[in-house]
N, C-alpha and C positions, 0 to 999 in steps of 0.2 A: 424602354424595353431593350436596353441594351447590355446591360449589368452581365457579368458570367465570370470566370466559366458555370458556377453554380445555383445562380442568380437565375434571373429572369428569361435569358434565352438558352433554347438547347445549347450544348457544349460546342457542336462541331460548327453550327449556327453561326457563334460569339466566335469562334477560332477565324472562319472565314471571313469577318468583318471586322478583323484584325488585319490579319493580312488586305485584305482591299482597303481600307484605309490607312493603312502604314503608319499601324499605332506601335512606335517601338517599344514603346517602355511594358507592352504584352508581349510579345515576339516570344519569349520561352516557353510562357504558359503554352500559347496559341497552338507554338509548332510541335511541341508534344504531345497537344489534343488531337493533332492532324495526324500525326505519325502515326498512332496508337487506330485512330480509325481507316488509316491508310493497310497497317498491317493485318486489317482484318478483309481487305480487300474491297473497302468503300471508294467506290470510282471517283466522286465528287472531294473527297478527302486527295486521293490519290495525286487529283488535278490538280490541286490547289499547292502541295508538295514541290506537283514540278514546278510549279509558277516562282516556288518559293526560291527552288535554286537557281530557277533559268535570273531570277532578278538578285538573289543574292540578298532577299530578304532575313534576314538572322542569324544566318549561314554565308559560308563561302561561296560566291557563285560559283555553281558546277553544272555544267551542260551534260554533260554523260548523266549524271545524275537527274538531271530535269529531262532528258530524254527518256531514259528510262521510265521514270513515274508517268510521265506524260502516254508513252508506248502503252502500259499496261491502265490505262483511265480508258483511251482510246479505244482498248480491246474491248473493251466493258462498254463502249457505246456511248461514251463519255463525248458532246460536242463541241463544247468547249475544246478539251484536250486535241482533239485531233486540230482545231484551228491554229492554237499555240504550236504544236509537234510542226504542223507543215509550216508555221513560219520558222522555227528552226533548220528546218533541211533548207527554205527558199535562202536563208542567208548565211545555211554552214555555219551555226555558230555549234562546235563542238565535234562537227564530224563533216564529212565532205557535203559538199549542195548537192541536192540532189530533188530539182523542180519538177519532175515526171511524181514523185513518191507525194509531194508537197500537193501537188492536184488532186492525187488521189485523194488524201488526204481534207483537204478543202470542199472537195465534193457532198459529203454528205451534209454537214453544215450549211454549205450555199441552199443544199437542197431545202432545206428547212428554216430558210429565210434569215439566217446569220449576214449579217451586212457586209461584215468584216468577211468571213469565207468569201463574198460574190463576190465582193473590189478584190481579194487577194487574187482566186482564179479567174474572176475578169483581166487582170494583168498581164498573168501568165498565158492568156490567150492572146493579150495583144500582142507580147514579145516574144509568142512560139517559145517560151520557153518550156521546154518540159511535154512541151504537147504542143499540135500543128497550128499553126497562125491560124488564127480563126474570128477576124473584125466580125461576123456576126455573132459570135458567141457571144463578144468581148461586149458587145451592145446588149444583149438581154442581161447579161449579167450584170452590167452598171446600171442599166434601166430597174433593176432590183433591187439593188445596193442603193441605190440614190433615193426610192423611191420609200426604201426604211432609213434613209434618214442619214447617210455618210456623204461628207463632202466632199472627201478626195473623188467618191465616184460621180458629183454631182458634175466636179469639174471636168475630168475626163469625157462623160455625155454628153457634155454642151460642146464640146470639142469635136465627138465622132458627130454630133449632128451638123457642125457648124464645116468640116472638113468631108460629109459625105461617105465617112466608114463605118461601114457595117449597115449602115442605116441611109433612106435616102435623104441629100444635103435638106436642111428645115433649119432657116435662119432663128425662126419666131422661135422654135425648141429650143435651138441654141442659143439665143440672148434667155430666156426661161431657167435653164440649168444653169447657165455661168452665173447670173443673177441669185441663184439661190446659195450656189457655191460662198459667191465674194459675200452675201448678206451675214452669212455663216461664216465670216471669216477668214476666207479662204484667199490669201492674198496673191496667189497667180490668180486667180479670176477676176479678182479687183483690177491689177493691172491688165489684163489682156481684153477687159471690158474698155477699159480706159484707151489702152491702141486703138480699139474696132471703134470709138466714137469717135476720134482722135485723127484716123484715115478714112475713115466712112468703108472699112472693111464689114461686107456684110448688110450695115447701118449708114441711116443718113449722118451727113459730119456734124456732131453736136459737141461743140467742144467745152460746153460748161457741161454737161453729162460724162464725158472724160473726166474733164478737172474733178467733179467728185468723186468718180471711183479710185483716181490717182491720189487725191485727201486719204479717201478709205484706207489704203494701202500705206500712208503716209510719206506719201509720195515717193520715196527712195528710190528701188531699182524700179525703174521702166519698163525692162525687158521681162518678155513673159514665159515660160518655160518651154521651152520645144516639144512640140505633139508626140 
């Protein structure tokens, strides 16, 4: 059921699963189906536009341009859109940073269970950027994000639980999340599982439980990312 634009799936459908899968040799079709349902003011169209410049899919990357489409998806209640727009202002690509706008911004989507919105404004609670330090925030919100299934927040909670922020210290949580982190992937968790067996930080010294998680990570850098 993939055939289009005339085929088997809706138009705007097949246009979007174009663009998410970075099927180039569609790109023209695709981004004139997009455009066309864009200028008729279709938010999900709209989003996918900005996506398209912020990456530079078949077009010239343009930020002003992806900001834009993104701004007017956004308005429309679009939650994706406002996720991408506020990672735009968090790292200025196109216009000054602007992390107070970016929260805003992140907020409605965290609200509504986006993973990626929680871990972003869990972040920016942690480093007060944009908005006041706030280690409790930054724990429900990873507690959220980790709990739909992202790893960067998995790693970060097994951190606040393991370091006592936000949350009170809880080893067992914290070997729990970094665990699920490194299983996923996640190669600062792999190493810093590997320290904590390694020095008996936290944990008794198991140092063939180290050696695997430093395998996991293939062994390379040691050092584990600063909290």
């Amino acid at each position: 059921m993939k055939k289009g634009p005339d085929g088997y799936m809706d138009t705007l459908e097949w246009a979007k699963f174009v663009i998410r899968t970075r099927d180039e040799d569609n790109y023209g079709a695709a981004l004139a189906a997009i455009s066309s349902y864009a200028s008729k003011g279709n938010d999900e169209a709209e989003f996918y536009l900005g996506l398209v410049y912020a990456r530079g899919q078949g077009v010239a990357r343009d930020f002003r341009l992806a900001r834009s489409w993104l701004e007017s998806a956004s308005n429309r209640g679009n939650l994706n859109a406002m996720y991408f727009l506020g990672k735009i202002y968090v790292r200025g690509y196109g216009t000054e940073q602007d992390p107070a706008k970016a929260a805003e911004l992140f907020r409605k989507p965290a609200e509504n269970g986006d993973p990626r919105a929680q871990y972003a404004l869990g972040l920016l609670y942690l480093d007060g950027n944009g908005v006041g330090r706030d280690l409790a925030k930054t724990f429900q919100l990873m507690s959220q994000s980790a709990e739909n299934g992202n790893t960067e927040a998995m790693f970060i909670l097994g951190q606040l639980y393991k370091n006592g922020a936000g949350v009170e210290k809880n080893q067992k949580q914290s070997i729990k999340w970094l665990s699920s982190a490194a299983i996923h992937g996640h190669k600062g968790a792999q190493i810093l599982l590997g320290d904590m067996y390694e020095t008996g930080d936290g944990v008794d010294v198991d140092h063939d439980e180290a050696g695997r998680w430093y395998d996991m990570a293939d062994g390379k850098n040691r050092t584990a990312p600063a909290f």
